[in-house]
N, C-alpha and C positions, 0 to 999 in steps of 0.2 A: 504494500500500500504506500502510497506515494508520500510526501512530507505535508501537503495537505488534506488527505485525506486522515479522519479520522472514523473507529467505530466504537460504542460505548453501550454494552450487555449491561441490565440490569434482571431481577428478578421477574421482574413484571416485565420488560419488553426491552428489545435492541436498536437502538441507532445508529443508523452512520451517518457522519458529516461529512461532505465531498464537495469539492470542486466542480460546478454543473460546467456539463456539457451543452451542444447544441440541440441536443432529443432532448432537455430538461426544460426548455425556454418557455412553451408554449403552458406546460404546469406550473412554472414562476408567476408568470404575466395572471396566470389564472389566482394564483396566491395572492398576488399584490393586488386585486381588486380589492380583500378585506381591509388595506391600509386606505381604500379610495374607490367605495364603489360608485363612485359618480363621476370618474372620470372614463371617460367612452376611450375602450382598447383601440389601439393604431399598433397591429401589427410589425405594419412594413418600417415605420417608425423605429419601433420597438428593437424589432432585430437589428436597424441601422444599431442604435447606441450601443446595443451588445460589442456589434464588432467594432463601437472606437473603444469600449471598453478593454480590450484588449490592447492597444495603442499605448496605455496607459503604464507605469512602472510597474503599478502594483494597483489593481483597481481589480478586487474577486468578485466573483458573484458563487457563492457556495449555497447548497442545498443539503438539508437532514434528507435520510431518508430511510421509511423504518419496511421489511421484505421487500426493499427494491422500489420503492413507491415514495414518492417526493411530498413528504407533511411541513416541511419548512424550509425558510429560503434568511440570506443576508447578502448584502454588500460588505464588504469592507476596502477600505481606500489609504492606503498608509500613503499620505504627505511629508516633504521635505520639508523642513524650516528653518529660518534664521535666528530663532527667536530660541529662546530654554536652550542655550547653547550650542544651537543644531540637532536637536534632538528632534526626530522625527516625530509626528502624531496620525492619530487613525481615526476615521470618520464610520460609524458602524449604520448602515443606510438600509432601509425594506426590508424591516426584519420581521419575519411573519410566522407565524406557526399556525399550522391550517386546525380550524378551528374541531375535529375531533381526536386533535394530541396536544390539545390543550389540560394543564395541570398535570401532566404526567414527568415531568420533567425534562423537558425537551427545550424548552426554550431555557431554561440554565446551564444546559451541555450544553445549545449554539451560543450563548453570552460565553461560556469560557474557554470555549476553543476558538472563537473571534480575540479574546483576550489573551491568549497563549499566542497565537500566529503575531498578533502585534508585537507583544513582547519579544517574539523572537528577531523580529524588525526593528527591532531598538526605540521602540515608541516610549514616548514618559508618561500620555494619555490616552483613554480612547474616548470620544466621545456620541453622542446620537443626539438627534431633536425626535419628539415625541409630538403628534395633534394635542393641543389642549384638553378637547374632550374625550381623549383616550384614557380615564384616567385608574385603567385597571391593570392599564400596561404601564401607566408614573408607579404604582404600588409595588407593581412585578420589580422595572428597572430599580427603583430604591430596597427592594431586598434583597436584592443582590448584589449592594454594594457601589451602586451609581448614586451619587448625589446632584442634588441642585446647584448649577454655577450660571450665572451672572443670569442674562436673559436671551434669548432666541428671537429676532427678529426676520422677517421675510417681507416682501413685496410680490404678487406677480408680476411676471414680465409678458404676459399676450397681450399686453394694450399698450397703447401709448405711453411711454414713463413722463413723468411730468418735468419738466426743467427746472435743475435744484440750483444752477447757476449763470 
């Protein structure tokens, strides 16, 4: 098994967390509607970003998956920076755990094997943004050791940006 691939047996059930491939895309895109089911799937779009994700240093898209069948997905993104010494950091993005391998422990193996691959990248943080109204997933990330830091701001960008100068 490869350096990102991982598998984690428990008594009640086994996962693997893996490095998705191109057959895994179409089950992601299907996963990531829970983070956003209101936003209308674009495909062709979809697989474009795939493949600049790939372009990217280090930019994963990993999938759990328990008998071969894909229950959860993440991003992870290790960035370069100037800043904390040059110490890199990690952006942990669409993390989803399909909703009937929820509470089983699945989404605390994908937070720490996302947190093991960073560390092994030499990161000194990892961080995520969370929807405000998700707040059973703030519950989840604060028990396992994620805390509140500063504030999260966004703007869309499909419209006009307003002129700040």
């Amino acid at each position: 098994m490869g350096e990102l691939n991982a598998c984690v047996a428990s008594p009640r059930t086994s996962f693997c967390i893996r490095e998705a491939s191109d057959k895994d895309l179409l089950v992601v895109l299907s996963l990531l509607r829970e983070l956003s089911p209101e936003d209308a799937p674009n495909p062709e779009e979809q697989y474009a970003s795939w493949q600049r994700m790939h372009q990217y240093p280090y930019y994963k898209l990993f999938v759990a998956t328990r008998r071969a069948r894909v229950v959860g997905t993440f991003c992870l993104l290790i960035a370069d920076n100037l800043g904390h010494g040059g110490s890199r950091f990690a952006i942990l993005e669409n993390f989803v755990v399909a909703p009937t391998c929820q509470r089983q422990g699945l989404g605390t193996l994908m937070l720490q094997r996302a947190m093991e691959l960073a560390r092994k990248q030499g990161c000194y943080k990892i961080m995520l943004s969370s929807a405000m109204h998700r707040s059973q997933a703030h519950e989840f990330y604060l028990r396992a050791g994620f805390g509140l830091h500063g504030l999260s701001f966004m703007t869309k960008l499909d419209k006009e940006c307003p002129t700040l100068w």
